[in-house]
Each structure stands twice: as C-alpha cells, then as structure tokens.
VOMI-234029 format. One record per residue (C-alpha): residue number from 1; residue in three letters; x, z, y. Coordinates in pm, whole numbers. Layout:
BEGIN
NUM, Ala, X, Z, Y
...
***
This chain:
BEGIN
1, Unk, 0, 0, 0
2, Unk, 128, -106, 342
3, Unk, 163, 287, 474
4, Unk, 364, 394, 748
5, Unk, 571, 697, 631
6, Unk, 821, 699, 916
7, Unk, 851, 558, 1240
8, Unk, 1193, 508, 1398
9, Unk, 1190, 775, 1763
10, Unk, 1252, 515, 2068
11, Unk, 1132, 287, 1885
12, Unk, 899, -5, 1989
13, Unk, 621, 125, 1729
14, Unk, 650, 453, 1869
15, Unk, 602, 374, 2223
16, Unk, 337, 201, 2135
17, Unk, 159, 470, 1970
18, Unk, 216, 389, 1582
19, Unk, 233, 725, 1387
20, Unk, 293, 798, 1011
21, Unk, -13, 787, 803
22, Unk, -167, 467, 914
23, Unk, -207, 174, 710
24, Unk, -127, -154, 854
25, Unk, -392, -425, 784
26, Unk, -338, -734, 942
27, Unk, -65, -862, 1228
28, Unk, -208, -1108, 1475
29, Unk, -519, -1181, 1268
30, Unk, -331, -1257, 950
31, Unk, -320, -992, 644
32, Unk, -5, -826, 547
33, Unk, -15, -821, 196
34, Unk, 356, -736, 144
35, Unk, 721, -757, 299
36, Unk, 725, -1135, 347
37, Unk, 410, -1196, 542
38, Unk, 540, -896, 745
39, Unk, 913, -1021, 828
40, Unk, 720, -1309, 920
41, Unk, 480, -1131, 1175
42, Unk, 784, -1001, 1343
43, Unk, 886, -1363, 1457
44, Unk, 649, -1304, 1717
45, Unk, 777, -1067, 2037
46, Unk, 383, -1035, 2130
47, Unk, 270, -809, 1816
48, Unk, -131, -715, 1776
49, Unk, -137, -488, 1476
50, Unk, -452, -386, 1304
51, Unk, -401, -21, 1176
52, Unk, -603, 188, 946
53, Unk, -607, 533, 989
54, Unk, -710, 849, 726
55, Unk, -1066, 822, 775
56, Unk, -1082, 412, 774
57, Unk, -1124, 406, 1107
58, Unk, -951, 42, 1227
59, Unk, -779, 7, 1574
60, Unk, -515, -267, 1719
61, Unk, -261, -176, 1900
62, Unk, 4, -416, 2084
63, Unk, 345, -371, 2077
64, Unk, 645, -607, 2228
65, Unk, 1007, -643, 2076
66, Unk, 1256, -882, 2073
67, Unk, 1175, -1158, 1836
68, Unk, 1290, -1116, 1497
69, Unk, 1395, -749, 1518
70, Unk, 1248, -415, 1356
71, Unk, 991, -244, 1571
72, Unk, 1067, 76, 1378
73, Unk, 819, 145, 1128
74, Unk, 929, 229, 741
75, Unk, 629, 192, 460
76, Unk, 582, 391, 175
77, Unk, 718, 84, -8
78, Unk, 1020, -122, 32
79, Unk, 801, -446, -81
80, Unk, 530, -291, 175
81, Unk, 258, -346, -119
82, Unk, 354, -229, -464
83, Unk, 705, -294, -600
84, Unk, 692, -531, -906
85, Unk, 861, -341, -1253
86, Unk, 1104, -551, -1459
87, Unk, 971, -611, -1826
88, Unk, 1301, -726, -1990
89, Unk, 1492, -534, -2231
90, Unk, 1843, -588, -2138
91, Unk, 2120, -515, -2377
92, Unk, 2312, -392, -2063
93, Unk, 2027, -242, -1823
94, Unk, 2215, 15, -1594
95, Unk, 1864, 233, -1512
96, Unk, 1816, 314, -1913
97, Unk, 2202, 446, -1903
98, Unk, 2143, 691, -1611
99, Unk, 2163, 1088, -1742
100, Unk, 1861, 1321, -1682
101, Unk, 1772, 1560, -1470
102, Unk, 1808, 1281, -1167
103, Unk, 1581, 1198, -898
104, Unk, 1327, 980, -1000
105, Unk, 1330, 660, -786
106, Unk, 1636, 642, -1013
107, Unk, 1476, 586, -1299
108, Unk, 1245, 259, -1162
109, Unk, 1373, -43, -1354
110, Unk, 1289, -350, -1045
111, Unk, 1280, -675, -1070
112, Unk, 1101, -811, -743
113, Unk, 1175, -1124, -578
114, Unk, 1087, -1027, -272
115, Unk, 1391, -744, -242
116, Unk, 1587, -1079, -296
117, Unk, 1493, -1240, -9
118, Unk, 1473, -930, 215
119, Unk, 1745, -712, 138
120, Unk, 2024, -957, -84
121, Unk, 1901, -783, -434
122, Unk, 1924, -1009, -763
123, Unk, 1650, -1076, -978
124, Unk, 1616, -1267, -1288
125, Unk, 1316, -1478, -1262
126, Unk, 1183, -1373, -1561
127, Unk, 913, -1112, -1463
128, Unk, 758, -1420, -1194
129, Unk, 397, -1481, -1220
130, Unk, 286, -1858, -1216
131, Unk, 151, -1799, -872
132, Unk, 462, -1609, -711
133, Unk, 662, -1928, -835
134, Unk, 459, -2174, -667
135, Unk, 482, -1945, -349
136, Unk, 850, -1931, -345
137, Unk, 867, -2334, -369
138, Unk, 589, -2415, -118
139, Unk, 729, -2164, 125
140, Unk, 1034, -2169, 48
141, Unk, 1179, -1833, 29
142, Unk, 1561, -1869, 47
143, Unk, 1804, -1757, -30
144, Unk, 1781, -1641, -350
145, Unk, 1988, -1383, -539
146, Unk, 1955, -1472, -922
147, Unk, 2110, -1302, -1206
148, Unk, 2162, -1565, -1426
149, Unk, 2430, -1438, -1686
150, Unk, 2434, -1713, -1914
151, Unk, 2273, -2060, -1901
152, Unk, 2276, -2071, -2267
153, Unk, 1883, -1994, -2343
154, Unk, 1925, -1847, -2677
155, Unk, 2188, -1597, -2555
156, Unk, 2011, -1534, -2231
157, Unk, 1691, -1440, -2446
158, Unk, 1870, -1237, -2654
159, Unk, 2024, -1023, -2377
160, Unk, 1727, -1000, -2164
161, Unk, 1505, -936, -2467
162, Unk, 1269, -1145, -2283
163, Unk, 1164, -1509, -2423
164, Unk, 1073, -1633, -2064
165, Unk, 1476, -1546, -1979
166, Unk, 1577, -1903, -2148
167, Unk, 1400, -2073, -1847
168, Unk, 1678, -2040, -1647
169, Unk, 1779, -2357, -1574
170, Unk, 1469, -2525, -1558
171, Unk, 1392, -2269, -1233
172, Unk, 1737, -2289, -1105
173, Unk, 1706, -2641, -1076
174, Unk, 1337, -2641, -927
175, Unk, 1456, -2397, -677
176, Unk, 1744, -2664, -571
177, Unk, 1473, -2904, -579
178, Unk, 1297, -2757, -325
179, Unk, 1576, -2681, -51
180, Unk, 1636, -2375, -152
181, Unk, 1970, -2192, -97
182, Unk, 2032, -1966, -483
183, Unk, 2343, -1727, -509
184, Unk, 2394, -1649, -813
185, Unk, 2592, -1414, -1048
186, Unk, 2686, -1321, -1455
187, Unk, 2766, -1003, -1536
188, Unk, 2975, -1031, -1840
189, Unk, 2957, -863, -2146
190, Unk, 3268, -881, -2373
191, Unk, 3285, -1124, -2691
192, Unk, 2890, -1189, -2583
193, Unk, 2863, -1393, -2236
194, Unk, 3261, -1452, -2189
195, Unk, 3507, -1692, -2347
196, Unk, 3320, -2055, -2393
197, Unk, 2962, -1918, -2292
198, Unk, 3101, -1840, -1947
199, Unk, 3305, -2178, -1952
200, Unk, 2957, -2326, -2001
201, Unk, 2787, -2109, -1740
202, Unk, 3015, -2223, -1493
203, Unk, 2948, -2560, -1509
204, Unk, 2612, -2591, -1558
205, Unk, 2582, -2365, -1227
206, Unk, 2834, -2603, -1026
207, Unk, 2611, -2951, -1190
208, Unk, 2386, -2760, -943
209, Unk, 2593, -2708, -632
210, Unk, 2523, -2721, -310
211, Unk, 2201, -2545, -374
212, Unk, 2379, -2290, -628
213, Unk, 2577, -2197, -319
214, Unk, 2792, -1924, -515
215, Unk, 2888, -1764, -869
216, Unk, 2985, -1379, -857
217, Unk, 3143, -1321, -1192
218, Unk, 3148, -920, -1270
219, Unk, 3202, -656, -1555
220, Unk, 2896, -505, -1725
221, Unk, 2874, -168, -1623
222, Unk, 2840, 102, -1871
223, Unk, 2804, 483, -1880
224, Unk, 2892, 750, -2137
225, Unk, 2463, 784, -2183
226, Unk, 2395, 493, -2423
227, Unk, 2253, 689, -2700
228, Unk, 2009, 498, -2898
229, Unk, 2137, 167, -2729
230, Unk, 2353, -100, -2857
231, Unk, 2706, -54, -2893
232, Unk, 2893, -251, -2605
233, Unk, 3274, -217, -2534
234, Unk, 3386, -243, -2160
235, Unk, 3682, -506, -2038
236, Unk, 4069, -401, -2087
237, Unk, 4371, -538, -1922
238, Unk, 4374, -795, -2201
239, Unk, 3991, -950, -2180
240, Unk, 3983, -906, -1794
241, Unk, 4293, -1101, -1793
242, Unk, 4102, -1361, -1945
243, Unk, 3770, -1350, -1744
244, Unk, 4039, -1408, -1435
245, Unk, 4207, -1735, -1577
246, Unk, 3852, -1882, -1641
247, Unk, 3702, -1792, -1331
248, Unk, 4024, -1882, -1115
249, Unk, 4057, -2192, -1294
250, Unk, 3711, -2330, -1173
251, Unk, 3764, -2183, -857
252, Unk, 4052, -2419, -810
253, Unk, 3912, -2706, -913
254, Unk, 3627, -2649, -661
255, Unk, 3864, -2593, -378
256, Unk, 4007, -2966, -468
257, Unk, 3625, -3095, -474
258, Unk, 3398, -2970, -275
259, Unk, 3628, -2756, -2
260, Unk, 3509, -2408, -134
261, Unk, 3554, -2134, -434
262, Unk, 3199, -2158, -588
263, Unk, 3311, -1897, -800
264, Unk, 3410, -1559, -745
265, Unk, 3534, -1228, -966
266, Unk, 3459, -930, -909
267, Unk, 3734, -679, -763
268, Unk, 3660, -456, -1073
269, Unk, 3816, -749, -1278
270, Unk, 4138, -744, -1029
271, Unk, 4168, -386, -1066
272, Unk, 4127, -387, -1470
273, Unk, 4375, -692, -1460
274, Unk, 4610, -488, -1272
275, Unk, 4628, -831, -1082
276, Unk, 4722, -863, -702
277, Unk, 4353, -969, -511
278, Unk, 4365, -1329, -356
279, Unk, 4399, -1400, 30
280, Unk, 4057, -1416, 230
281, Unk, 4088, -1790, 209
282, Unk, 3949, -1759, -163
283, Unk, 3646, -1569, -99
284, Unk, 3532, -1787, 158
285, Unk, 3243, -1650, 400
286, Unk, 3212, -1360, 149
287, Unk, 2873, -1444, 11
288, Unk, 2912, -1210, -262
289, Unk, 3001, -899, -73
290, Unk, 2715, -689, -150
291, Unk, 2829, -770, -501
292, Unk, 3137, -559, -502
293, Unk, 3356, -941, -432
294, Unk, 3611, -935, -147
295, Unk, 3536, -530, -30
296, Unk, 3893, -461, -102
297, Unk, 4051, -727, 27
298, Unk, 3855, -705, 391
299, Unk, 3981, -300, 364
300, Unk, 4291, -383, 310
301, Unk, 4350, -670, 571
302, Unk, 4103, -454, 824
303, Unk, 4373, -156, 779
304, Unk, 4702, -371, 750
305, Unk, 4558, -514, 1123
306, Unk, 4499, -193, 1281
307, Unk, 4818, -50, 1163
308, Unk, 5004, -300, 1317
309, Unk, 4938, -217, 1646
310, Unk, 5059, 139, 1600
311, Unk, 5382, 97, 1751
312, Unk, 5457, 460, 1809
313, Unk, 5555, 669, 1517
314, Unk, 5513, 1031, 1528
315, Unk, 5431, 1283, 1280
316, Unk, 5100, 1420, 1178
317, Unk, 5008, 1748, 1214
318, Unk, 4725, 1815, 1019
319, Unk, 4699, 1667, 637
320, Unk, 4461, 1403, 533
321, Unk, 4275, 1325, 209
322, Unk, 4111, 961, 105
323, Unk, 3861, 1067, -141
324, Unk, 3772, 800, -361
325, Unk, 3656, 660, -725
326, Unk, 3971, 595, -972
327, Unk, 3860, 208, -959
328, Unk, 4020, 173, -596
329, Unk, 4261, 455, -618
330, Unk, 4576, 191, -670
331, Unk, 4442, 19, -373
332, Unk, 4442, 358, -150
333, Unk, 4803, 442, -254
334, Unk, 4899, 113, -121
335, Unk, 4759, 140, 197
336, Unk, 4877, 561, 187
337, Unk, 5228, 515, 186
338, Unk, 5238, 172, 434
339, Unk, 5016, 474, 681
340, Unk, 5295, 733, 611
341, Unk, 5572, 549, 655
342, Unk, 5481, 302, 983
343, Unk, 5217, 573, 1173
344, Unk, 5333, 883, 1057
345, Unk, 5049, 994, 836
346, Unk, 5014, 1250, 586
347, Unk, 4821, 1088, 374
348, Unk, 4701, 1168, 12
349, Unk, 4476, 998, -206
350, Unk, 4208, 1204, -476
351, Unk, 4115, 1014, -699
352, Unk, 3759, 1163, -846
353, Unk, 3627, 1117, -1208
354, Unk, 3301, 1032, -1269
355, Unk, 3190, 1268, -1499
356, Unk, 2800, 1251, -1400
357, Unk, 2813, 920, -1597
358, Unk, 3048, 1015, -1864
359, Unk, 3368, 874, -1686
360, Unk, 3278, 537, -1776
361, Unk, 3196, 440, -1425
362, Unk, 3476, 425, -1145
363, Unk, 3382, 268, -827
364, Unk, 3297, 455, -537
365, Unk, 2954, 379, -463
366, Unk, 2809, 621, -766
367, Unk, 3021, 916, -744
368, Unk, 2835, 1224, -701
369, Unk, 2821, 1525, -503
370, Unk, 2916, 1748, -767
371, Unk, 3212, 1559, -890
372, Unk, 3365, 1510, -527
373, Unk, 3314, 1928, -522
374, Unk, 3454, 1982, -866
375, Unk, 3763, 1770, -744
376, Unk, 3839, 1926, -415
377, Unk, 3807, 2275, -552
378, Unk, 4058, 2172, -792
379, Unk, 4248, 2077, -532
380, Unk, 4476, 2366, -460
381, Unk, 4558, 2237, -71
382, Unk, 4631, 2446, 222
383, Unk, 4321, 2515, 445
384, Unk, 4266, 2322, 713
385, Unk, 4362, 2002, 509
386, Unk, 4083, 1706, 601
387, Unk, 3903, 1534, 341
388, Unk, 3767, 1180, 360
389, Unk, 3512, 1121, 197
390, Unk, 3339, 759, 161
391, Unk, 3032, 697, 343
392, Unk, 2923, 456, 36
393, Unk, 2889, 751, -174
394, Unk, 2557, 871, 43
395, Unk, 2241, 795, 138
396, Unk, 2058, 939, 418
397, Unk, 2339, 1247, 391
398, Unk, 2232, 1305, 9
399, Unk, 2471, 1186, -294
400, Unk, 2315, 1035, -607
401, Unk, 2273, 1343, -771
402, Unk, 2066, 1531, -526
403, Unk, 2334, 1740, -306
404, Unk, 2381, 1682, 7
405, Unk, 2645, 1644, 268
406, Unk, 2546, 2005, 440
407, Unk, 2552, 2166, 109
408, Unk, 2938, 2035, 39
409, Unk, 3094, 2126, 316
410, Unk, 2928, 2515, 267
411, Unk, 3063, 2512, -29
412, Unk, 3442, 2470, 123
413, Unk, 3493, 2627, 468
414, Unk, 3818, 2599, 393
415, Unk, 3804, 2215, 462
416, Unk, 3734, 1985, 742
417, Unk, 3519, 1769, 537
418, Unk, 3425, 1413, 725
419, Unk, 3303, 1062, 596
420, Unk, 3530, 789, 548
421, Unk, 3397, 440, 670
422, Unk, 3437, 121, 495
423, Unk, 3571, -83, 760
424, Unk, 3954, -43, 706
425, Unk, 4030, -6, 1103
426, Unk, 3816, 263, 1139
427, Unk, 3921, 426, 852
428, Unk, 4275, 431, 1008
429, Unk, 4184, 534, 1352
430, Unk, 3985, 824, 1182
431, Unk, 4297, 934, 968
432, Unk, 4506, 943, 1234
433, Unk, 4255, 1134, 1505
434, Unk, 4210, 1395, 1234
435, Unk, 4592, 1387, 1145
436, Unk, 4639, 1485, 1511
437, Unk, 4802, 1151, 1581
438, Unk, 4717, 973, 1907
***
C-alpha cells in the first residue's frame, strides 16, 4: 500500500503539509499503483497529490520541487505497493544461508523488477507475470539489472530450481529488441557455472551487445549456515585464477572490438587470486560498482591522489585504526604503510572475522556489530587510540545484526570510535585530522 511512513523535515512534502499516515492515491489525476508510476509523477515540478487519510477522508494537496527530485516522502514499501517474493529455489540463495535470531526484513527472499529499475538491484526474470513483461517492453523500463548466471537453460533451471529460469535468452534478447539498456551479471559457482559454461555465457551475452551493456562476473557467496542445503565449495587461489584468465581474456578481445571491457570480475576474485587489480581504464564508466567491481581500485587511486598532495611530513600524534573485513585487509596494508611513510600516519589495519556468518563471508559490507566489538576488545591498544570503522557496515546507524552505532561506542569509552567513508580522499583527510596531523 502506497503509505507514507516518513517524511523527510525541510522537505517539499512537509512544507506542504504531507504527514505520515496518509495514503497517496493518485498524482495529477493519474493512480499510483507502485514505484514506477510514482518516479514518473515526479517529472512534473507542479505536483497535485490526492491523499487518503485514516478515516478515508480524500484531500489534494500541491506541492512544487525541482523536476525529477524527491519531495521527501518514504512509503511503507520500497516498491510503494507490495514488494513481489522470488519463487526460485536457488542452489546458492544468500537469504536461506542467513543465521537466526536476525531482523526480519532479512529474511524476505525479493525478486522485483521494479527495485531494478529504481534502485540498480538484479533480478532474474523468472518470477515476471505475462503482464509485467509486456509493461517493461511497451514502456520500456531500462536499464535492467539481470542475473543471468548461465545461458545454458538446463543448468540455469537446475540452479534456479525454477523451469521458467531457461527463458533467459529468449527475454534477454526481447529486452534488446525493444531498446532496452540490460546489465547483467553470473555469479559463479565452482565446477557448476565456470570453466566452458562461463566460456559459453560470455558469448552468448556479447552476440547481444550493445544492449547487454555489461557482464559482472562474481564468486557465489556462502556462509557457514547451509545446513540442509547442498554442498557447494567456495573459489581458491587455484579456481579464481582461472575465473580471471577467462574473464580477462574476453575482456581483451572486447577492448580490440567494440572499444570497451563488456566483462568485468569481481574484486573478490582479485583478492582470492592474490592478483594485482587492473587500472581504471578496464572498468570503464564502472557500471558494475554496486556489484562489488572497481570499489577497490577507485579507493585506492582516490587515496594514492589525496596523498600526493601531502607535501609536509610530520608525525602523528594520536593512533589510528582502519577497521575492515579480511577480504580488503591486503588492500588496507597497502595503502597503511604508503600513509605512514609519506604523511606521517600511525596507521594500523584490524582486520575483523566474520563470525555471525560462520567466517565464510569477508567483505565489509556484512560485518556485524558484534564482531567489530569482539575485535576491538581484543584489541589490547592504548586508550585514546581512534578506530575507523566503515560506513558500509551500517544502515541508518544500526549494523546487520541489530546493534547500533550508540551502543558500540558505550561499550568502549576507551576509544574514539568514528566511521570510515568509502571515498579514499576522505578517508585520508579523516585519518590524518584524527591522527592530529594538519
């Protein structure tokens, strides 16, 4: 239900007199009926809303806003009418992995295309009604994020568990049909969806370029809560190794053809590789950013930038922490001792293990409150030392598993406890403020 649960203070909705509780009906005489038709009302700067309030009372109420922005309003529901539940039975699904006693919007198992469209999420097409697909071709909803994983339709059914999943291409290539933009990615599952299937997936995908714009190539992700699902080992040095050469190969010949990548690996694969990450030049306008492709390279060259205009070297009074998950840790000591030696820093890297999902999970993003707590009281550093930790690791100030950012730092008075951003600059001019260097 459209729902207003929040609206933004100084906001245009606000001044306008737009409270929580009402129900939006209709925006300039057309009905809302879900997050498209609303990102589309908000093309107009000269807003008449129809709102619905607790006792179905109906009022309009104008408000004006640059075109195309936000006016500030938040719905009960990301998809503004009800989110649409994925039916597929994936041998790899990341929700049915998660340990319990979590909050519960961790639990829902999505699959909507609409979050594609509005907020970069990837969807598999399979869980599509015959009426949502003719809606994304006549009105041409793009882009697209698709999880394709295989073009092979026997192997795609088998690891969705869903027999509509062998469609694939036949969509894919309606969808390019119709003008519209698809990005695309595999998540690979060793000795399943690697080797030749992922040769094949790769070129079947680029047959379809321009309109299969991009290819993010990343490792399945698996936690140490699989009982009662089926037994799948994670990549090594050895296999990631291999995903690499594949991926890089294409990605080569693409350059030579059409000017671009196409194709792009994770920086989970680099890491498990142990292999150097490519220049910016490969990942082109980062398409695949949201996908975990290119984050550590745009840190690192962000950083490297910013630390070259420190000229003056002095030393740091205070010390400073980079808390982070072990997958970037070898990245962080890099970019530690080229702040220590050239600014001055004090600079130490903690690397935190994940043990809310059973260690089998490194990257940054999903490290919990508890973990980061159990690691700095394990610590054993002087008071007064300042830990970093990652801003990616919250939301709204609350980590994954429920604590939040006020109830960390109680726990260590100790500490100066701050967040470390993800733009590598900032990063730096934060370690050095806090290291007392100006």
């Amino acid at each position: 239900m459209s729902r207003i649960i929040e609206v933004v203070p100084g906001s245009p909705a606000e001044r306008a007199g737009i409270r929580p509780g009402l129900v939006l009906r209709e925006a300039n005489g057309v009905p809302v009926t879900d997050i498209i038709d609303w990102k589309k009302s908000l093309a107009y700067p000269n807003l008449l809303l129809t709102l619905e309030d607790e006792e179905g009372r109906l009022d309009t109420v104008r408000v004006l806003h640059p075109s195309g922005s936000d006016i500030g309003v938040i719905f009960e529901s990301a998809t503004v009418d009800c989110l649409k539940q994925c039916k597929n039975n994936c041998l790899f699904c990341f929700v049915r992995q998660m340990p319990k006693g979590q909050r519960k919007t961790l639990y829902v198992r999505d699959d909507d295309y609409r979050l594609s469209l509005v907020f970069g999420s990837f969807v598999t097409l399979t869980n599509v009604s015959e009426q949502e697909w003719k809606r994304i071709l006549r009105e041409k909803i793009s882009p697209i994020y698709v999880s394709v994983h295989t073009t092979n339709p026997e192997l795609r059914t088998r690891i969705m568990g869903n027999p509509r999943a062998g469609l694939i291409m036949e969509q894919l290539k309606q969808l390019v049909d119709a003008g519209i933009t698809v990005q695309t990615q595999l998540v690979l599952i060793p000795g399943i969806n690697d080797g030749q299937e992922l040769e094949r997936s790769l070129h079947d995908l680029f047959s379809l370029y321009p309109g299969v714009e991009s290819v993010a190539v990343v490792p399945v992700g698996l936690t140490g809560h699989r009982a009662g699902l089926p037994q799948i080992e994670g990549y090594d040095k050895a296999s990631a190794r291999q995903v690499l050469d594949a991926a890089l190969a294409l990605s080569r010949r693409a350059r030579r053809k059409i000017g671009s990548s196409f194709v792009y690996a994770a920086d989970e694969f680099f890491v498990l590789a142990e292999a150097a990450f490519p220049g910016a030049a490969y990942y082109d306008d980062f398409a695949q950013l949201e996908n975990g492709v290119g984050l550590c390279r745009i840190l690192k060259d962000e950083f490297l930038a910013e630390l070259r205009q420190k000229r003056n070297r002095r030393e740091a009074q205070r010390n400073v922490v980079w808390v982070t998950g072990e997958s970037p840790a070898q990245l962080l000591h890099e970019l530690q001792r080229e702040a220590n030696l050239k600014a001055g820093c004090n600079v130490d890297v903690l690397s935190v293990r994940n043990n809310l999902f059973g260690g089998r999970v490194t990257v940054t993003g999903l490290l919990c409150g508890e973990d980061i707590a159990r690691a700095l009281a394990a610590s054993g550093l002087p008071k007064d030392t300042v830990f970093m930790v990652p801003e990616i690791t919250l939301r709204e100030g609350t980590f994954l598993d429920g604590m939040t950012w006020e109830q960390l730092t109680v726990q260590f008075p100790e500490y100066i406890l701050d967040t470390c951003p993800m733009d590598g600059g900032e990063m730096l001019r934060r370690t050095l403020r806090h290291g007392g260097i100006k």
